[in-house]
LUMFIKOL-550961 format. One record per residue (C-alpha): x, y, z; residue number from 0; residue in one letter. Coordinates in nm, 4 decimals, always signed. Layout:
<recs>
<rec c1="X" c2="Y" c3="Z" i="NUM" aa="a"/>
...
</recs>
This chain:
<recs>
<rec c1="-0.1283" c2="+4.1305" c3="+0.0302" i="0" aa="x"/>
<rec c1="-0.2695" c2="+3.7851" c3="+0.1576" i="1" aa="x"/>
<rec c1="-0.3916" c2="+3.5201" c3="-0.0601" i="2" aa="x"/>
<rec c1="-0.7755" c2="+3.4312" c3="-0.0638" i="3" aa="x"/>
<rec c1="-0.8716" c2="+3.1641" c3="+0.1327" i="4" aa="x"/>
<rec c1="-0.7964" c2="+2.7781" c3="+0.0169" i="5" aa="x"/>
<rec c1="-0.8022" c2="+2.4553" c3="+0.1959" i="6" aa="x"/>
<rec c1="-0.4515" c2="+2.2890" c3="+0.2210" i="7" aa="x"/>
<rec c1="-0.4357" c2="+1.9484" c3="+0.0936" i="8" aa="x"/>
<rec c1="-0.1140" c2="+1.6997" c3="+0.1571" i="9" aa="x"/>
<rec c1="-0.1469" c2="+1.3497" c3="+0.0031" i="10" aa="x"/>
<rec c1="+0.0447" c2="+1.0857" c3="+0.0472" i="11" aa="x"/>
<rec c1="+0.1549" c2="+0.9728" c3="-0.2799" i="12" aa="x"/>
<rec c1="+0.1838" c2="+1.0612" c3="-0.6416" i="13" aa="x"/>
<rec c1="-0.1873" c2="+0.8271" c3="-0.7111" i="14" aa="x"/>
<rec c1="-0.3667" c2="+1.0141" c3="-0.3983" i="15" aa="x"/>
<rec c1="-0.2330" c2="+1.3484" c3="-0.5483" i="16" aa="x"/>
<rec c1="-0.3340" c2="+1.2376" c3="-0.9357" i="17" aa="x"/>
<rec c1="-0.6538" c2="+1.1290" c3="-0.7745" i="18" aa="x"/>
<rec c1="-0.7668" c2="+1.4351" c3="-0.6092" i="19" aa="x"/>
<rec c1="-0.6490" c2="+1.6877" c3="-0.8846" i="20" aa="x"/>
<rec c1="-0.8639" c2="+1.4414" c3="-1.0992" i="21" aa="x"/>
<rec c1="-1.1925" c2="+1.4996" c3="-0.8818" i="22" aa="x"/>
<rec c1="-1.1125" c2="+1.9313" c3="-0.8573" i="23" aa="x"/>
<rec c1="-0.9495" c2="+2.0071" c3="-1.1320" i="24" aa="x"/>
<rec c1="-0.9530" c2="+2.3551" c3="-1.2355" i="25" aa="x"/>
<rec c1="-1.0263" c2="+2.3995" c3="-0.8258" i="26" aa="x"/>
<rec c1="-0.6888" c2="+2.2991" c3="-0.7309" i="27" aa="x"/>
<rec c1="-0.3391" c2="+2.3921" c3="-0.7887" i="28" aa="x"/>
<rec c1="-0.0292" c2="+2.2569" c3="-0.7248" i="29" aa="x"/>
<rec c1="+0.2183" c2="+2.3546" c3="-0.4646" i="30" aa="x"/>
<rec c1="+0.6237" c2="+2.2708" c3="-0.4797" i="31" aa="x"/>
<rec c1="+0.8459" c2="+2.5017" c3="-0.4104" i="32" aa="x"/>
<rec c1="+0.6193" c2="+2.7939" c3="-0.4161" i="33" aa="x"/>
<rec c1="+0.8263" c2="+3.0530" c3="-0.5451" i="34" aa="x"/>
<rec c1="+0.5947" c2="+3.0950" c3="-0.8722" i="35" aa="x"/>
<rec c1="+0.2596" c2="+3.0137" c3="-0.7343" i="36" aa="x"/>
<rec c1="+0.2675" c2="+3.2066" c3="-0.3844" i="37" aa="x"/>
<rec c1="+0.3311" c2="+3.5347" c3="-0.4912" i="38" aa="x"/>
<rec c1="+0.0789" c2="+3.5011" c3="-0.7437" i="39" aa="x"/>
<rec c1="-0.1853" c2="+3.3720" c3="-0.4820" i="40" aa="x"/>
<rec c1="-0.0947" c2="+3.6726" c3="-0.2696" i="41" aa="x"/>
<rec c1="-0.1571" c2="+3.9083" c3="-0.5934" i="42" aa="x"/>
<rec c1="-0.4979" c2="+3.7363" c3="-0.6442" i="43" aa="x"/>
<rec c1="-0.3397" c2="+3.6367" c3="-0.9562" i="44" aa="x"/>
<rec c1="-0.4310" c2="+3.3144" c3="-0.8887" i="45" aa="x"/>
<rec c1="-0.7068" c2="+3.1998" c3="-0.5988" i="46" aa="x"/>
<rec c1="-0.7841" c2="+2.7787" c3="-0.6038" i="47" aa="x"/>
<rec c1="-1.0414" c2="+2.6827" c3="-0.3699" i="48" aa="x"/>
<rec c1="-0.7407" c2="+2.3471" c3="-0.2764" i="49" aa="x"/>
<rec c1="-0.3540" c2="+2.3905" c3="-0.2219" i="50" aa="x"/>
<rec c1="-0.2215" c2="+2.0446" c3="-0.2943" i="51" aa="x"/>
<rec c1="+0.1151" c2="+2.0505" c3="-0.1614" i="52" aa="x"/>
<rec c1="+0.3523" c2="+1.7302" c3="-0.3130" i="53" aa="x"/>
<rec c1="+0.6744" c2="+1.8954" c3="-0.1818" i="54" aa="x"/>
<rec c1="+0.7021" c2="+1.6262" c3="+0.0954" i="55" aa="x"/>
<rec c1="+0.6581" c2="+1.3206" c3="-0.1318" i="56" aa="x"/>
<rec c1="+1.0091" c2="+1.1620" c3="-0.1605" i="57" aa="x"/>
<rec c1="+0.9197" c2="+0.9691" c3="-0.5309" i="58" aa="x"/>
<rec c1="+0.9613" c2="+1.2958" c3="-0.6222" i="59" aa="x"/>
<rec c1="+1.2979" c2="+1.3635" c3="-0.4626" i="60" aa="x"/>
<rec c1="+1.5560" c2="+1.1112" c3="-0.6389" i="61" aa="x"/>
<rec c1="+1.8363" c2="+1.1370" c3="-0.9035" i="62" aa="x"/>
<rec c1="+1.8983" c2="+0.8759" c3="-1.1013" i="63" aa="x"/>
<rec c1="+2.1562" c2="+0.8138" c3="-1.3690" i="64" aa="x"/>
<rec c1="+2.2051" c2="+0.5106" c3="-1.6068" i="65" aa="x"/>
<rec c1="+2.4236" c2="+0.4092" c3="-1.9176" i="66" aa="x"/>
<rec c1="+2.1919" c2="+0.6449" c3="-2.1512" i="67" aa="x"/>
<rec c1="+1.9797" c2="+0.8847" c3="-1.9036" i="68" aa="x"/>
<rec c1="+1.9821" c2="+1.1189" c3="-1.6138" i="69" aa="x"/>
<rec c1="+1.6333" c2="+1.1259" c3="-1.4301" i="70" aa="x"/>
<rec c1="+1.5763" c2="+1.4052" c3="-1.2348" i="71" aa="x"/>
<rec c1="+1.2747" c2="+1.3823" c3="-0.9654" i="72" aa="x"/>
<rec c1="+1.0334" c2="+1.7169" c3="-1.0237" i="73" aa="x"/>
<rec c1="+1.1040" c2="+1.8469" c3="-0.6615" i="74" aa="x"/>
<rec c1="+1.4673" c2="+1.8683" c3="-0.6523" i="75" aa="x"/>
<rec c1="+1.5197" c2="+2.2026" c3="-0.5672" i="76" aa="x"/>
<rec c1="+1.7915" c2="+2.4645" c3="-0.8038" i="77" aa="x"/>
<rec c1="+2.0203" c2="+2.4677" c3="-0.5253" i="78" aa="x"/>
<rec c1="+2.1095" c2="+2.1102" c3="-0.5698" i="79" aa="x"/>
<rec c1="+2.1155" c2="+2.1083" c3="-0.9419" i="80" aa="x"/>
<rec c1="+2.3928" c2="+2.3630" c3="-0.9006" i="81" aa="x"/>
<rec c1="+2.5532" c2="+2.1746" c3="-0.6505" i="82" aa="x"/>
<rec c1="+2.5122" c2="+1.8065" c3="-0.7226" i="83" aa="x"/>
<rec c1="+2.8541" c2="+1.6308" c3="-0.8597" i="84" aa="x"/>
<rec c1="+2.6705" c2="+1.3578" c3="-1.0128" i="85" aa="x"/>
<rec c1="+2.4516" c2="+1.6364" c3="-1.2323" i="86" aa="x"/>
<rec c1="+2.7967" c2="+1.8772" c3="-1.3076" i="87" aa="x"/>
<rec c1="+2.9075" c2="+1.5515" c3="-1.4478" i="88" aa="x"/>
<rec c1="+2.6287" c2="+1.4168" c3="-1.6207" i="89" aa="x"/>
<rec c1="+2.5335" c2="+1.7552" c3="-1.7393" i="90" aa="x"/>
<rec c1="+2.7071" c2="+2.0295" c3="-1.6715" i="91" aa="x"/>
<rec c1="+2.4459" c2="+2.2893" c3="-1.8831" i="92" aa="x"/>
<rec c1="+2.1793" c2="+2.1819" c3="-1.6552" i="93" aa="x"/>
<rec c1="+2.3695" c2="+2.2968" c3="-1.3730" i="94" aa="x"/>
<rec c1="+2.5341" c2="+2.5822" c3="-1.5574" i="95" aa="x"/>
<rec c1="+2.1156" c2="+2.7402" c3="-1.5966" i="96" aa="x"/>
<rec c1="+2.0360" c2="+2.6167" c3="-1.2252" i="97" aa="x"/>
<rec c1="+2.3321" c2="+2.8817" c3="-1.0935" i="98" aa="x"/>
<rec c1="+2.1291" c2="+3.1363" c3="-1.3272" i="99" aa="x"/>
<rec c1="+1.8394" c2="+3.0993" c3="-1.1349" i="100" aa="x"/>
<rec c1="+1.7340" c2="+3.3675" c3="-0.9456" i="101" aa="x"/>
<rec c1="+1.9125" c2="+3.4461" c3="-0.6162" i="102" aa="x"/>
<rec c1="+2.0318" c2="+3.2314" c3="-0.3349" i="103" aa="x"/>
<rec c1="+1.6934" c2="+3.2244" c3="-0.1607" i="104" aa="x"/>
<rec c1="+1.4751" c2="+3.0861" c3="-0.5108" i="105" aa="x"/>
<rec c1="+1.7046" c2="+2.8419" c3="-0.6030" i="106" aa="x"/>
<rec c1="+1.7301" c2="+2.6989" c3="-0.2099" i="107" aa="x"/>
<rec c1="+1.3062" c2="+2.6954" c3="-0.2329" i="108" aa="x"/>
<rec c1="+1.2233" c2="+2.6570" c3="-0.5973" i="109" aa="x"/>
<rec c1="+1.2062" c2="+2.3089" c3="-0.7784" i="110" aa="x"/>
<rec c1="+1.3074" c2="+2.1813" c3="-1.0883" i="111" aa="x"/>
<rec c1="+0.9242" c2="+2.0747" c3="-1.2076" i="112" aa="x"/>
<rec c1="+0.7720" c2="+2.3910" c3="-1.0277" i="113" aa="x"/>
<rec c1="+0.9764" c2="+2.6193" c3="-1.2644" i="114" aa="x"/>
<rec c1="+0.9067" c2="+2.3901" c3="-1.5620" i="115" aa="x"/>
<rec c1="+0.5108" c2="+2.3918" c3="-1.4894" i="116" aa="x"/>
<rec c1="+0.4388" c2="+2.7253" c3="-1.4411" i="117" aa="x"/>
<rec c1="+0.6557" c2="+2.8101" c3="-1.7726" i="118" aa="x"/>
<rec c1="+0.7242" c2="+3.1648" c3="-1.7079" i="119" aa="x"/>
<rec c1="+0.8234" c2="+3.3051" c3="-2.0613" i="120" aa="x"/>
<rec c1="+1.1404" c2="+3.4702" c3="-1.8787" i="121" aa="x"/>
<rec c1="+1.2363" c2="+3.1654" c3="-1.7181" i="122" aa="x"/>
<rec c1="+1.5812" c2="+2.9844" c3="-1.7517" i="123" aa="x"/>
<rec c1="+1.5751" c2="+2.5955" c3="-1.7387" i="124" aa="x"/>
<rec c1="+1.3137" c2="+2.5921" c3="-2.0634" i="125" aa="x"/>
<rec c1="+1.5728" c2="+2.6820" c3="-2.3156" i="126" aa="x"/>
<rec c1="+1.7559" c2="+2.4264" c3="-2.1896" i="127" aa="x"/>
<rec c1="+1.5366" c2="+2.1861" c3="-2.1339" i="128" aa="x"/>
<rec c1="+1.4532" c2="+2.1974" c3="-2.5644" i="129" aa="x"/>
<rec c1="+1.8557" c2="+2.1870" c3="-2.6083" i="130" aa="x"/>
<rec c1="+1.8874" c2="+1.8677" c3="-2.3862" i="131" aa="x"/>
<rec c1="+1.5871" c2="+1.7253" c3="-2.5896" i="132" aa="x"/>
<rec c1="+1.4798" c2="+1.6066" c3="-2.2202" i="133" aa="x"/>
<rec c1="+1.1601" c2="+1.4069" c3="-2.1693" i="134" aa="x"/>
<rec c1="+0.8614" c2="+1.4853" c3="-1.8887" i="135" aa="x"/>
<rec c1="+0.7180" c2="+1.2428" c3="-1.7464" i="136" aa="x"/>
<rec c1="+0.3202" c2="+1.2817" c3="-1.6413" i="137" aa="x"/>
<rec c1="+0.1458" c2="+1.1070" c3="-1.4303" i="138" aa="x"/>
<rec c1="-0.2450" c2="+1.1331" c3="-1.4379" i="139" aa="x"/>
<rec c1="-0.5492" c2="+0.9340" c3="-1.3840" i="140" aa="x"/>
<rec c1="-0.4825" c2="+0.6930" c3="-1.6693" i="141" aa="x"/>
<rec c1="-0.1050" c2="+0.5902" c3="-1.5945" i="142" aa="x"/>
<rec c1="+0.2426" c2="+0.7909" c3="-1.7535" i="143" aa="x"/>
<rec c1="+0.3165" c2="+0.9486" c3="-2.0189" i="144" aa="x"/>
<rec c1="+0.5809" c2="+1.1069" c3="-2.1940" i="145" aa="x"/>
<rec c1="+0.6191" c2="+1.4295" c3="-2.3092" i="146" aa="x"/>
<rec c1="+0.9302" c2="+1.5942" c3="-2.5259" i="147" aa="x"/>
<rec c1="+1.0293" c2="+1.9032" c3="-2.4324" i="148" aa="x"/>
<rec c1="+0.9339" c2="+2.0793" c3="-2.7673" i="149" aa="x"/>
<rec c1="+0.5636" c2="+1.9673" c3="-2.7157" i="150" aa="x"/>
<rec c1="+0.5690" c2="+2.0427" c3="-2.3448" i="151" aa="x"/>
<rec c1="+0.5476" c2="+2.4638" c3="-2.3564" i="152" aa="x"/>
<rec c1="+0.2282" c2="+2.5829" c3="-2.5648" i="153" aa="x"/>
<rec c1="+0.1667" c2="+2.9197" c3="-2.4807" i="154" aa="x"/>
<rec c1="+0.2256" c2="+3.2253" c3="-2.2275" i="155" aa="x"/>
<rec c1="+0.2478" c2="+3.0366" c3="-1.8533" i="156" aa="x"/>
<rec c1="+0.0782" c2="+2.7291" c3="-2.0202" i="157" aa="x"/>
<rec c1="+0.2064" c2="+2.3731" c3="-2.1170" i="158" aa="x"/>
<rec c1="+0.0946" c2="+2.0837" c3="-2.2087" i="159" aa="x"/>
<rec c1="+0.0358" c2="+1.9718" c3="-1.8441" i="160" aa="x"/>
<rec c1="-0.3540" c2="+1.8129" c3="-1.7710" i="161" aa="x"/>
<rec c1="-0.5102" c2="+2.0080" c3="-1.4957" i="162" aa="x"/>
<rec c1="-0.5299" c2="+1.6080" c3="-1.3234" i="163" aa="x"/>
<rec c1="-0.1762" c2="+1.5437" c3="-1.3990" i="164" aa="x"/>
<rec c1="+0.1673" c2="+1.6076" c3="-1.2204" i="165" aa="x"/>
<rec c1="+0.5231" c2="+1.6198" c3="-1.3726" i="166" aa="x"/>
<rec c1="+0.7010" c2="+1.3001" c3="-1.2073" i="167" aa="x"/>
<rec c1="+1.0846" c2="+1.3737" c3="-1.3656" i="168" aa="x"/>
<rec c1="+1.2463" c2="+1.4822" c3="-1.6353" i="169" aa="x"/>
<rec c1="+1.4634" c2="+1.2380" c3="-1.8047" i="170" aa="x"/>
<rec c1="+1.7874" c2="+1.4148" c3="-1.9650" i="171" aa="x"/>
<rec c1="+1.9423" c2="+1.1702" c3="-2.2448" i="172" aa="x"/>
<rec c1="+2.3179" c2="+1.0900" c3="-2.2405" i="173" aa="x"/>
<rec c1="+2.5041" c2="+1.3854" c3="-2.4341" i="174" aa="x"/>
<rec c1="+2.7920" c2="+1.2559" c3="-2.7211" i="175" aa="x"/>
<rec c1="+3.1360" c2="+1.3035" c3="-2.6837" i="176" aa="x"/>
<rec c1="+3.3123" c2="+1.6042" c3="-2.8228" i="177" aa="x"/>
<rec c1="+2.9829" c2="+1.8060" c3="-2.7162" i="178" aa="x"/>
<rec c1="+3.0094" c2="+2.1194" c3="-2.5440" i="179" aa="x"/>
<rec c1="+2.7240" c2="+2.3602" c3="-2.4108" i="180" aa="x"/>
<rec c1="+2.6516" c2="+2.6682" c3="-2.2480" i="181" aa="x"/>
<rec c1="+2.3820" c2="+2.8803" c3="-2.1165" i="182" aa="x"/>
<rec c1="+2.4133" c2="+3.2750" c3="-2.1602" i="183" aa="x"/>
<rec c1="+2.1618" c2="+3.5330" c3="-2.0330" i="184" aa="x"/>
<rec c1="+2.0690" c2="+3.9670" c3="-2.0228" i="185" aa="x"/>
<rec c1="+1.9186" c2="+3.9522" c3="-1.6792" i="186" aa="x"/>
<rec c1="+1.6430" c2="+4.1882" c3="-1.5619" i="187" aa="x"/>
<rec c1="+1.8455" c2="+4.3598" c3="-1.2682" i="188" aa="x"/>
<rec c1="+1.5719" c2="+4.3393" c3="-1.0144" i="189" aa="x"/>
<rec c1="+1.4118" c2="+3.9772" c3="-1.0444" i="190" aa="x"/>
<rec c1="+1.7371" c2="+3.8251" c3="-1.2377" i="191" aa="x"/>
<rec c1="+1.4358" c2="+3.6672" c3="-1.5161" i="192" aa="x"/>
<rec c1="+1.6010" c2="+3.6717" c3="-1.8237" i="193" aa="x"/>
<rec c1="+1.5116" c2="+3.9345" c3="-2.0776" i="194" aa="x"/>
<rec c1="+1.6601" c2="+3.7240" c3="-2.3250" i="195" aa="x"/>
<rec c1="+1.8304" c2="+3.3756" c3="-2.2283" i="196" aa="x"/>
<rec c1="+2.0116" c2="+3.1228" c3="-2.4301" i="197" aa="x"/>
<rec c1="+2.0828" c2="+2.7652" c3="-2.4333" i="198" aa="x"/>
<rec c1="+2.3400" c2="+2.6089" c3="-2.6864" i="199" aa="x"/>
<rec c1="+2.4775" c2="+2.2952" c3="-2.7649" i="200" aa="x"/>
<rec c1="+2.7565" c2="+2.1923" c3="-3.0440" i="201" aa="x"/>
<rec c1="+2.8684" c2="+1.8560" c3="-3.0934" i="202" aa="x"/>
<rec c1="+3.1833" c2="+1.8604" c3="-3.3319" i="203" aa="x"/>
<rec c1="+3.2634" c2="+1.5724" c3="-3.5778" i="204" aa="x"/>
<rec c1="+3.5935" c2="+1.3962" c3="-3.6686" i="205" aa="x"/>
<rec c1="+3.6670" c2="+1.6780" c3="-3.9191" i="206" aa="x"/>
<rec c1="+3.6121" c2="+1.9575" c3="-3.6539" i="207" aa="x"/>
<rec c1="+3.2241" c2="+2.0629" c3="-3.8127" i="208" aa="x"/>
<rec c1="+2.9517" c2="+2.1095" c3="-3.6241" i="209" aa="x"/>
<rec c1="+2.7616" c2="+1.7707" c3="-3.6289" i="210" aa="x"/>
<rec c1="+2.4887" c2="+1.8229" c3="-3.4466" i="211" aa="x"/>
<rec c1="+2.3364" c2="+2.2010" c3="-3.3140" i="212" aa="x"/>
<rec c1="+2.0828" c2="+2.2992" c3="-3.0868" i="213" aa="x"/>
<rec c1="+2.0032" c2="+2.6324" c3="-3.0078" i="214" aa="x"/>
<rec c1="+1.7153" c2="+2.7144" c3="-2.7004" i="215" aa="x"/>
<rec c1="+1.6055" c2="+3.0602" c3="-2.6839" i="216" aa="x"/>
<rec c1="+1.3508" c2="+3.2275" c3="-2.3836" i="217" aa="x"/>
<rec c1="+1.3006" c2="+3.5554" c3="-2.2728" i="218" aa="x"/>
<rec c1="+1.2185" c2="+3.6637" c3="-2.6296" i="219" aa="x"/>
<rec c1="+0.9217" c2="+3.5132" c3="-2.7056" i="220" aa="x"/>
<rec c1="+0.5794" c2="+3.4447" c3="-2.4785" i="221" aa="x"/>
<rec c1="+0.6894" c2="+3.0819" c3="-2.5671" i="222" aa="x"/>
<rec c1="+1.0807" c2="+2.9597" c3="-2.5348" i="223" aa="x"/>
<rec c1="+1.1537" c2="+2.8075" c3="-2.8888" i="224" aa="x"/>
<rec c1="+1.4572" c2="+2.6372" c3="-3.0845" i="225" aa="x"/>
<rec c1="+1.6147" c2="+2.8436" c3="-3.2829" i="226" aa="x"/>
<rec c1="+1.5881" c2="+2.5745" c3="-3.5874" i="227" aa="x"/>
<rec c1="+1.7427" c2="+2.8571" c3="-3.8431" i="228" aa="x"/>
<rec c1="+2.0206" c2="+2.9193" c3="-3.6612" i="229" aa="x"/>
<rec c1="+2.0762" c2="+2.5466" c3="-3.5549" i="230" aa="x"/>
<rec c1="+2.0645" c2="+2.4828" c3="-3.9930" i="231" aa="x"/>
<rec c1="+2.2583" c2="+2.7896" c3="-4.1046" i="232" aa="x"/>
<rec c1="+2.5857" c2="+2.6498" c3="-3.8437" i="233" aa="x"/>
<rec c1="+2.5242" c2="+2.2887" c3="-3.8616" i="234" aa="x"/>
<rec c1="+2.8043" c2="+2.0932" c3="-4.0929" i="235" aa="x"/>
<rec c1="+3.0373" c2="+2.3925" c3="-4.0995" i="236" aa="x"/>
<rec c1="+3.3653" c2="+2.4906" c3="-3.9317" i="237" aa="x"/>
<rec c1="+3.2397" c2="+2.6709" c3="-3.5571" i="238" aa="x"/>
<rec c1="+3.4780" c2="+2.9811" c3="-3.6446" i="239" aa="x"/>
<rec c1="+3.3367" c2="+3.3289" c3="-3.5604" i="240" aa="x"/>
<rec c1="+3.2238" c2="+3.3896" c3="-3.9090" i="241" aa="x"/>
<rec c1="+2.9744" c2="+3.1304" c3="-3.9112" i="242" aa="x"/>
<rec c1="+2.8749" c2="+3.1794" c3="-3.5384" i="243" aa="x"/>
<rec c1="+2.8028" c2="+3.5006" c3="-3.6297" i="244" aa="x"/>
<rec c1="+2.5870" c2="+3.4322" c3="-3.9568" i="245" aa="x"/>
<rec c1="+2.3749" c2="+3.1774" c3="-3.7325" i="246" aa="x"/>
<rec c1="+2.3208" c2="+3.4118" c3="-3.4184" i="247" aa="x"/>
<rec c1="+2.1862" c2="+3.6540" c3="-3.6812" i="248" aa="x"/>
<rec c1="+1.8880" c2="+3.4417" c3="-3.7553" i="249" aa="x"/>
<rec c1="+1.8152" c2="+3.4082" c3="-3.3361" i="250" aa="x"/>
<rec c1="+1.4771" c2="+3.5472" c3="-3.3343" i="251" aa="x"/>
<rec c1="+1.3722" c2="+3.4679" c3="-3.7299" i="252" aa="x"/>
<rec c1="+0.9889" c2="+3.4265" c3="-3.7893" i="253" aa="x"/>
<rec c1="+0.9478" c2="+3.5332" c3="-3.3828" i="254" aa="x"/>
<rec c1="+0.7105" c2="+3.7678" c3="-3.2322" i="255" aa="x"/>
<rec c1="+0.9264" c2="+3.9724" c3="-2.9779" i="256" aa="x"/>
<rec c1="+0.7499" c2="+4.0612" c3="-2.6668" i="257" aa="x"/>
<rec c1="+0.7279" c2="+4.3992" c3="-2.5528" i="258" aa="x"/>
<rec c1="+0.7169" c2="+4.5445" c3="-2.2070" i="259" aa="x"/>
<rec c1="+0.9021" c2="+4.7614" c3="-1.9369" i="260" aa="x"/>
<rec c1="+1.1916" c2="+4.5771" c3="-1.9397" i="261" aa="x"/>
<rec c1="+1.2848" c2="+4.5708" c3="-2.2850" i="262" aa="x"/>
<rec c1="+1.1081" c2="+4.6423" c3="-2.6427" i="263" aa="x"/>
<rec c1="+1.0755" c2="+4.3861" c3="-2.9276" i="264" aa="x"/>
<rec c1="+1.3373" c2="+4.5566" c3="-3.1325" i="265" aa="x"/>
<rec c1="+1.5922" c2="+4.5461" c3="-2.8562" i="266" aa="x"/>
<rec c1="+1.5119" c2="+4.1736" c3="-2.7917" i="267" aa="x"/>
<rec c1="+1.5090" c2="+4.1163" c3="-3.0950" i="268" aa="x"/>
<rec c1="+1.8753" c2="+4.2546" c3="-3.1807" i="269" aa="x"/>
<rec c1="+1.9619" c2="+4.1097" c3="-2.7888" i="270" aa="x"/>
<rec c1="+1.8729" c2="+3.7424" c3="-2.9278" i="271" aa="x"/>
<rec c1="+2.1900" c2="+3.7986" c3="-3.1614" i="272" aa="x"/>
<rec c1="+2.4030" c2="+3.8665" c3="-2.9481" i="273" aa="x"/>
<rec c1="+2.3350" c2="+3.5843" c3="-2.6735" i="274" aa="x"/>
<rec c1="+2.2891" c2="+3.3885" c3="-2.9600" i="275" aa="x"/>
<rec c1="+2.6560" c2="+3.4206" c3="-3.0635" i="276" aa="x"/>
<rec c1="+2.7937" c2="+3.4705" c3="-2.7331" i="277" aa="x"/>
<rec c1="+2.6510" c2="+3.1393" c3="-2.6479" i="278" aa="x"/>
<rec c1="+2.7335" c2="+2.9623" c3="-2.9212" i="279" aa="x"/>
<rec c1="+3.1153" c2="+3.0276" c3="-2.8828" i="280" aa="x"/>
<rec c1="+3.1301" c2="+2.9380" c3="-2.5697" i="281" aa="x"/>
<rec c1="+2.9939" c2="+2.6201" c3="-2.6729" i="282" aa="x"/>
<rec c1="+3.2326" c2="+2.6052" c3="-2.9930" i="283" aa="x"/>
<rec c1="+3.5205" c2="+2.6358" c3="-2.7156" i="284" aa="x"/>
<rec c1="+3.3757" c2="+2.3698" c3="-2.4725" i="285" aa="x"/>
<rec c1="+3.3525" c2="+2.1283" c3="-2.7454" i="286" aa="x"/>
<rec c1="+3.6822" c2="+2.1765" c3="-2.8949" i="287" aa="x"/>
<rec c1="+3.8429" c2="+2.1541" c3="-2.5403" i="288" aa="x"/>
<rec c1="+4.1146" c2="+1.8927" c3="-2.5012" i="289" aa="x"/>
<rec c1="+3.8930" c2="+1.7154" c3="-2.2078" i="290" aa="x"/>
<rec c1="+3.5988" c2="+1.6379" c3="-2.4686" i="291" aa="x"/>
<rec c1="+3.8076" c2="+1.4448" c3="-2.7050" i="292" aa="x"/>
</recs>
């Protein structure tokens, strides 16, 4: 199918872009990559009278990394999260979800704040984004702002996002040592979404216990969430397979499990236990490798 028409609009900068999403609003969507919102134009899913494409703005296209935080511009495409030393350094989960990401073709087209904005409930980089505690930053008609990960996704395809704002970069904080994380998914066969996808992270203390745990969970639920019962149930204990398994058993507690043709609530449901734990060892056995210590 083709999309309806639109008028195709290519600002200059982030304020002309911020300033004409201000005057159109609802009338105007975004363009990055395009791998969420062109198919969906094409469907009629989605028909804005402007197409305001900020995929040639290079603000947008830096990596930055300091004493205490990795900023990531919104366009950098997947390919180059999975690819970029500096990020496999920095933060090797982020890259770890980026290989996840579709197949070679997405993750050489989508971007980073593309995939974040349109929020997909089956998407990967959300559940990691919550585990990484990262920070968005806006920009809209009345300067920045910041906006923490947990706040950022609201509801099915929807986040906290203005309709006259634009996510700038995502700002990744500095993970402790002795921390190890990993990203685990059950991919739909044909799209490669994730029917259920987890994040982890452990961070082991002096005395081997888990010190700090984070748990990011999507594909379950029409909104990715931490899993803040499992992150309690493992947190100051010994990461052995007993207590990995208690946690992963509270994966999807006090969630709503979606239903659809790919896979029922009940199966999610019992599938967020087991990516849960298969996740969270994998973290256990990045933290306790020699290398972190």
């Amino acid at each position: 199918m083709f999309p309806a028409n639109f008028n195709y609009v290519r600002p200059n900068n982030i304020r002309e872009a911020v300033q004409f999403l201000n005057e159109h609003k609802d009338d105007a969507k975004v363009l990055a990559g395009g791998q969420s919102l062109i198919p969906m134009m094409k469907l009629r899913l989605a028909a804005p009278e402007f197409l305001v494409d900020i995929g040639r703005l290079p603000e947008l296209k830096e990596i930055d990394l300091d004493d205490a935080v990795l900023t990531i511009g919104s366009l950098i495409r997947h390919a180059d999260i999975e690819t970029a030393d500096l990020i496999a350094r920095a933060c090797p989960l982020l890259a770890e979800t980026a290989a996840e990401i579709g197949d070679a073709q997405v993750r050489n087209r989508g971007t980073i704040g593309g995939s974040l904005a349109h929020a997909d409930p089956s998407a990967d980089l959300p559940a990691t984004m919550l585990v990484l505690d990262a920070r968005f930053s806006v920009a809209g008609p009345d300067g920045r702002r910041i906006i923490m990960a947990e706040d950022f996704f609201t509801d099915v395809m929807t986040t906290a996002l203005r309709p006259n704002e634009i996510l700038v970069s995502i700002e990744i904080p500095k993970m402790s040592r002795r921390t190890g994380c990993a990203y685990v998914k059950m991919h739909q066969q044909a799209s490669g979404f994730a029917i259920v996808g987890v994040a982890s992270l452990i961070t082991l203390g002096r005395n081997g216990r888990a010190e700090d745990v984070r748990v990011g969970i999507n594909g379950v639920s029409g909104v990715p969430y931490r899993a803040h019962a499992v992150e309690e149930s493992l947190r100051g204990k010994p990461v052995d397979e007993r207590n990995i398994a208690e946690a992963a058993a509270l994966a999807a507690q006090g969630v709503e499990p979606l239903s659809d043709i790919h896979a029922s609530s009940e199966y999610r449901r019992e599938m967020a236990t087991v990516y849960a734990r298969r996740s969270l060892q994998r973290a256990a056995q990045r933290a306790s490798a020699p290398q972190r210590h």
